[in-house]
N, C-alpha and C positions, 0 to 999 in steps of 0.2 A: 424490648431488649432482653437477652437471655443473659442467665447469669449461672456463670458455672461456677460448681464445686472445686473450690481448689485442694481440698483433697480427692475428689471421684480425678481430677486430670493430673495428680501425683501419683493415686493408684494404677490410672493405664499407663501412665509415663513406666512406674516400678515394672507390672505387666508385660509390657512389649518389650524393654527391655531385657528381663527376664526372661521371658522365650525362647527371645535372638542370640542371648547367650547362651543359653543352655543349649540352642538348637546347634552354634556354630561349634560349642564344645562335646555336645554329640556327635557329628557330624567327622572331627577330629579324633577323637575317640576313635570310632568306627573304621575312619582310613589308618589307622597307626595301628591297631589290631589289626587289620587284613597286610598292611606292609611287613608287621611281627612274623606273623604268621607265615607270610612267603618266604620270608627268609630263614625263616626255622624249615620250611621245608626246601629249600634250597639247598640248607645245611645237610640234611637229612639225607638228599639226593645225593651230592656231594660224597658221602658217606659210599650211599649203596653204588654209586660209578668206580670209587676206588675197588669194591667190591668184586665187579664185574671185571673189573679191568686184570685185578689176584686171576681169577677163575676162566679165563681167557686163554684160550688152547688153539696153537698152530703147526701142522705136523710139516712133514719134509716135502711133501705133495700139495701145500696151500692148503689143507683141508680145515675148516676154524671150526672149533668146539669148546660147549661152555660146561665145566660142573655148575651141578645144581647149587642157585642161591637158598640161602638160608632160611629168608622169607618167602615163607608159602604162598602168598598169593601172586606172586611171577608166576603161579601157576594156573593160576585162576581163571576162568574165562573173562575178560571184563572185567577183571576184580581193581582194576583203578592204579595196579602196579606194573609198569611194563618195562622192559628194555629191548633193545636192538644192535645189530651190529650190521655195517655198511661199508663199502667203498664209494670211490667215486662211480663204477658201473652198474653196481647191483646190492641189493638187502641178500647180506648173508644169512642172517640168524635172527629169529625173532624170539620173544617170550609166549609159551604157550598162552599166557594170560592176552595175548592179541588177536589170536586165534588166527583167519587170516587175513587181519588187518594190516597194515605196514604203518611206520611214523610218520609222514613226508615231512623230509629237512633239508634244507641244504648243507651239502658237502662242506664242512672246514675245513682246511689243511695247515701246517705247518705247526702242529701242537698247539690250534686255539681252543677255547672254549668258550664253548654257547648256550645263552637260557633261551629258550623260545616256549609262546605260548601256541599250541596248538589245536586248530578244528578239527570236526569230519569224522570221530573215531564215534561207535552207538553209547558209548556210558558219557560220552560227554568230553568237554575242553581238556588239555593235560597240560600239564608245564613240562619243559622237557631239559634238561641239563647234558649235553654233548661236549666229547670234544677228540681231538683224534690223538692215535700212538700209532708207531712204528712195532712194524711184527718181523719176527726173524727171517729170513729169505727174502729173495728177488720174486715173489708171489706177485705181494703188494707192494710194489714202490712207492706207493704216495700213501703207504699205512691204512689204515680203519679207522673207521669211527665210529665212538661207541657211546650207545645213548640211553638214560634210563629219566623216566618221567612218570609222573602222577597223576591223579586224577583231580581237576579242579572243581567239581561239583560238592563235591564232600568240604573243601576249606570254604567252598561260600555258602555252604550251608552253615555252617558253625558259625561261619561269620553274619550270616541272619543270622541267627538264632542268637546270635552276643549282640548284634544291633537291637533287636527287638528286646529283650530284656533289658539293657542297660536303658533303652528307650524310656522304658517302662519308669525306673526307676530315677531316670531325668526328669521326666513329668511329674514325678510325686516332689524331685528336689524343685522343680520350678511353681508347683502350690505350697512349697513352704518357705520359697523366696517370695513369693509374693504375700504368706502371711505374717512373714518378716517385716515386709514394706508396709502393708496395712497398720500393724502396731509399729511400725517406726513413723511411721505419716502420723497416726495418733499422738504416740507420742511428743512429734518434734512439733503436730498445730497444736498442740494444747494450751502456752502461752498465749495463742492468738484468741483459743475461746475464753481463757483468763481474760484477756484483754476486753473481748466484749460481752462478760460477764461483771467488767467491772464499768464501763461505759455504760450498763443499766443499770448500776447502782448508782453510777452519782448520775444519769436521769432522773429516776427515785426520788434522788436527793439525800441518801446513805453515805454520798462523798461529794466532796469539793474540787477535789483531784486525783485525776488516776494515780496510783502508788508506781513508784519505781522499782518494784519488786520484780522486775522482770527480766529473760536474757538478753545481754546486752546488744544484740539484733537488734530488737526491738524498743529497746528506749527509747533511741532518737524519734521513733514514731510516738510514743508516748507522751515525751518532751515537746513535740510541735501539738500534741494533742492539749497538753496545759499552759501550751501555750496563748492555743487560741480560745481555752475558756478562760483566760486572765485578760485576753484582748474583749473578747464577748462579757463579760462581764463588766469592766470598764464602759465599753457602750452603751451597753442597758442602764447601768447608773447613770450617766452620763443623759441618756433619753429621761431615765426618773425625771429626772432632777430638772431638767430642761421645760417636762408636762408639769412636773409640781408647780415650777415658778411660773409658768402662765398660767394654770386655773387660780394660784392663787392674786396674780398680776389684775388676773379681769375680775375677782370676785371685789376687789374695793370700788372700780366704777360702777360698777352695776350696781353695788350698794350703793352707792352715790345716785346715779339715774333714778333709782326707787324709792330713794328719801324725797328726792325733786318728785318726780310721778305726784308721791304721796298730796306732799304739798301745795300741787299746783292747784290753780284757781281757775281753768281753763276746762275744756271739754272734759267732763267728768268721765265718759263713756271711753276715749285715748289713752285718758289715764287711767283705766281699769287694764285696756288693752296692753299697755308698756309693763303695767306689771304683769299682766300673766306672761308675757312674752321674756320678762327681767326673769320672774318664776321658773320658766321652760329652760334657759338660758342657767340659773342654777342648779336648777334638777343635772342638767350635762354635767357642769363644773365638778359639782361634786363627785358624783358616778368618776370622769374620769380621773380627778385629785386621789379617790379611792384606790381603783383599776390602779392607777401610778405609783400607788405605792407595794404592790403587789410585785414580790418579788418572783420577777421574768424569767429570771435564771435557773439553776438548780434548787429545785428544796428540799428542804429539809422533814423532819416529822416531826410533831408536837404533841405530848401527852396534855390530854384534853382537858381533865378533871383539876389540877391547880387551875388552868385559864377559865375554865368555866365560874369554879369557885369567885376567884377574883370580878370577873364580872357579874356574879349575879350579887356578890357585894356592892356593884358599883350602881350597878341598874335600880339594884332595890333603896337605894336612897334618893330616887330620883320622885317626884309629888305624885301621889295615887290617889283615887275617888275613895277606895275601901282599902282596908290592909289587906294586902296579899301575904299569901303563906309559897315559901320558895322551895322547892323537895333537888338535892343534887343528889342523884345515883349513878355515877360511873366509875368504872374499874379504875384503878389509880393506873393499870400498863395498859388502859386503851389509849392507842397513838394514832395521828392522821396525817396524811402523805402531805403537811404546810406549812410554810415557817409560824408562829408565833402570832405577828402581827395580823395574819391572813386569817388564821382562829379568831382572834378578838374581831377582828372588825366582824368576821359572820354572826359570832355569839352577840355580841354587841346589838346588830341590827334585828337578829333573830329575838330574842330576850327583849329588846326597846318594843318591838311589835307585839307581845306577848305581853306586854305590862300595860299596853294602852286598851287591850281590848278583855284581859283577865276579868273574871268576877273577886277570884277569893284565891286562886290556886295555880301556880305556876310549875312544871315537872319539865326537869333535863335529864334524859339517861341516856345513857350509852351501853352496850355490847356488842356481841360477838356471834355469829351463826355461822355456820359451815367457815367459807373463807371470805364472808364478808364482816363488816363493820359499821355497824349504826348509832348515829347521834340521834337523839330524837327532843326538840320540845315542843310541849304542850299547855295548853289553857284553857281554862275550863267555863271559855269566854261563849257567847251566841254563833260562834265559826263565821262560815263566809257563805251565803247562797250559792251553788253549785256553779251555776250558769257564772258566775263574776271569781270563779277561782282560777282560772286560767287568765284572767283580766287583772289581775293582782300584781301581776309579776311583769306588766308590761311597762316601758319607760315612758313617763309623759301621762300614762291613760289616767283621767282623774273616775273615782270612783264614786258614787253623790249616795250618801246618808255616812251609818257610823264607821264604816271603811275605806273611809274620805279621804285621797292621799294619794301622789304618784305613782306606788309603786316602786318608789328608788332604791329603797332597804333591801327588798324580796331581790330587786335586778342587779344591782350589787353583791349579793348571797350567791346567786345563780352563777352569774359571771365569775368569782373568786372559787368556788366550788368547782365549776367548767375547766378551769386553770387549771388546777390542781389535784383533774381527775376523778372528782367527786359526782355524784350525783343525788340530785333534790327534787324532795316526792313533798306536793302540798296537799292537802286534804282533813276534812274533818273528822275528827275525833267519834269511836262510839258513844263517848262521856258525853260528849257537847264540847264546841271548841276548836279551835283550830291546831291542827297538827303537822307539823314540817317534818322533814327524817331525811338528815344528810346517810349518802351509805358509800361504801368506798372498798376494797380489796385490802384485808385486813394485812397489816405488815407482818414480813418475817423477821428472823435473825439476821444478819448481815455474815459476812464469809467467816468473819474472825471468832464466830460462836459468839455474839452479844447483841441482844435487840439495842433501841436504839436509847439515849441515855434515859436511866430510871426517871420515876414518876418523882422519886425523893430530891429532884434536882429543886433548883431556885427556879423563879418563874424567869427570868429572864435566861437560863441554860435549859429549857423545857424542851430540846430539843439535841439532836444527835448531832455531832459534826466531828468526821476524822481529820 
């Protein structure tokens, strides 16, 4: 399925738009100039017939004669300025500028007047302004008619020459209507990248709710948008809650079934089986009683170093072969993309692991490289044979000498980290020992200029929330 830009189909929309107008306002333009134009030279015409009409001579014998007009090119050959004078039987008089060409018109009579545009002459079309008068004597009973006309080649040139330029400069106004449109399109989607600028911060987990800061267009979309993470949020508690009370529903028969196993007096071998099988059955329980409590929703980020501290208080009072010596070095403002709870339980399992198998020496650090983020602990225990370090982390796989054990802590770790974006590197230590290393895309600042709440909070506020 294609997805289109909804601003690239508001900039062709601005575009074509734009063109069509400017083309139809061209276009208008262009004919209101040429109509200006004829009429100022109508005017003009107008002018030089009353002219003609002064200068108009008829003697006692019909003889007609014109003094010479004013304007010299009536003289001209071709020169684009003509007049004439006619009856109804014959061209009296022409202008030298016609040389001997004639006007063809047809006769008016009764003192009308006429524009015609005319062909056929070598310089080209002319307009021509007629109309007839009465001359003294019984010559001409039905008068003359007298015509003077211009040359149309010359107004349509000019009038290119004003369409092509004003063209020109249509075109420049319709590339800066259209980068009008471009920063208005910007401008007017930019709430909408707000909007999904702020939808990846509370994925993040930076927010809980979109903010209402926005034009009132768009609220009501915002509104249904928190609305439905207050509905989706409901469900997910609501599933919690629902997975917690059945792992913890089944964990008391089974502990019941296990005690009877224990004690039965029956095939000993059955009852080895019912418990590994009760065993398998807890390894799940717990894993997902864990998973369950992992918050599904949006999260939050948590500064590491109070939670760390706290647990390895809590861990290091738990019964050891040898005193362990405990090293915390992390930045008090390294944070990680997860509520609280979802830390402890990793530190928890990560740290319980790390104390079963330590010699003398336990190290938690954290930093910061380029744009990532690493938790790292260590132990300065016998590590894990190569070939059985990918076998670690599987659910169920039992592991046979001193790395005896499901697997549940590490797949637990894997799974809460997977959640929450994280990523988990296992491997041995150059010291000796086993070495884990969560790593993650270090957090920014949030829009409002502030990362997320200080390291100096309480442990139970260890975390950001607008």
């Amino acid at each position: 399925m294609k997805h289109f830009s909804l601003s690239l189909r508001l900039m062709i929309a601005a575009a074509i738009s734009a063109t069509l107008a400017i083309t139809f306002t061209w276009f208008v333009i262009s004919k209101l100039f040429e109509k200006i134009f004829q009429e100022r030279l109508i005017s003009e015409l107008s002018v030089e017939l009353d002219q003609l009409t002064d200068l108009l001579r008829v003697n006692d014998t019909g003889e007609v004669s014109v003094n010479s007009m004013r304007d010299q090119r009536y003289t001209e050959v071709f020169s684009g300025h003509y007049w004439q004078i006619e009856t109804t039987e014959q061209v009296l008089l022409v202008s030298r500028s016609l040389w001997d060409q004639t006007l063809k018109l047809e006769y008016i009579g009764n003192h009308g007047i006429k524009i015609d545009t005319i062909a056929g002459l070598p310089a080209g079309n002319v307009l021509a302004l007629s109309w007839s008068v009465d001359v003294d004597g019984a010559v001409f009973p039905n008068g003359v008619m007298l015509t003077v006309a211009k040359d149309l080649v010359k107004i349509r040139e000019l009038a290119f020459r004003f369409q092509r330029d004003i063209a020109l400069w249509m075109a420049l106004l319709t590339l800066a209507l259209v980068l009008a449109a471009w920063f208005q399109v910007r401008i007017g989607l930019r709430p909408l990248e707000a909007v999904r600028s702020e939808v990846a911060r509370l994925r993040k987990g930076y927010r809980l709710r979109l903010p209402r800061s926005f034009p009132k267009e768009i609220l009501p979309l915002v509104d249904e948008v928190n609305e439905l993470l207050i509905s989706q949020e409901s469900s997910i508690e609501n599933a919690r809650k629902r997975a917690a009370n059945l792992a913890h529903g089944l964990k008391t028969p089974l502990t019941v079934i296990e005690a009877l196993a224990e004690e039965s007096d029956g095939d000993g071998e059955t009852a080895i089986r019912i418990e590994e099988q009760i065993k398998a059955m807890n390894v799940f329980i717990e894993r997902e009683l864990a998973v369950s409590k992992h918050n599904s929703g949006f999260r939050l980020q948590t500064y590491i170093a109070p939670v760390a501290r706290r647990m390895v208080a809590a861990i290091g009072k738990l019964p050891v072969t040898e005193p362990i010596s405990w090293e915390v070095r992390i930045p008090e403002d390294l944070a990680i993309p997860m509520n609280e709870y979802d830390m402890a339980e990793i530190l928890g399992n990560l740290l319980d692991n790390a104390r079963k198998y330590a010699r003398s020496r336990i190290t938690v650090s954290g930093y910061q490289k380029d744009n990532l983020s690493f938790l790292k602990i260590s132990d300065d225990g016998e590590g894990v044979p190569e070939e059985e370090l990918e076998a670690i982390v599987r659910r169920g796989i039992r592991i046979v000498g001193k790395w005896e054990g499901h697997g549940l802590g590490l797949a637990i770790v894997e799974d809460l980290a997977e959640a929450n974006e994280c990523s988990v590197l296992i491997a041995n230590s150059q010291d000796g020992g086993l070495e884990i290393t969560l790593s993650w895309i270090s957090l920014v600042a949030n829009s409002n200029g502030s990362d997320a709440a200080g390291p100096n909070k309480s442990a139970k506020g260890a975390y950001h929330r607008d």
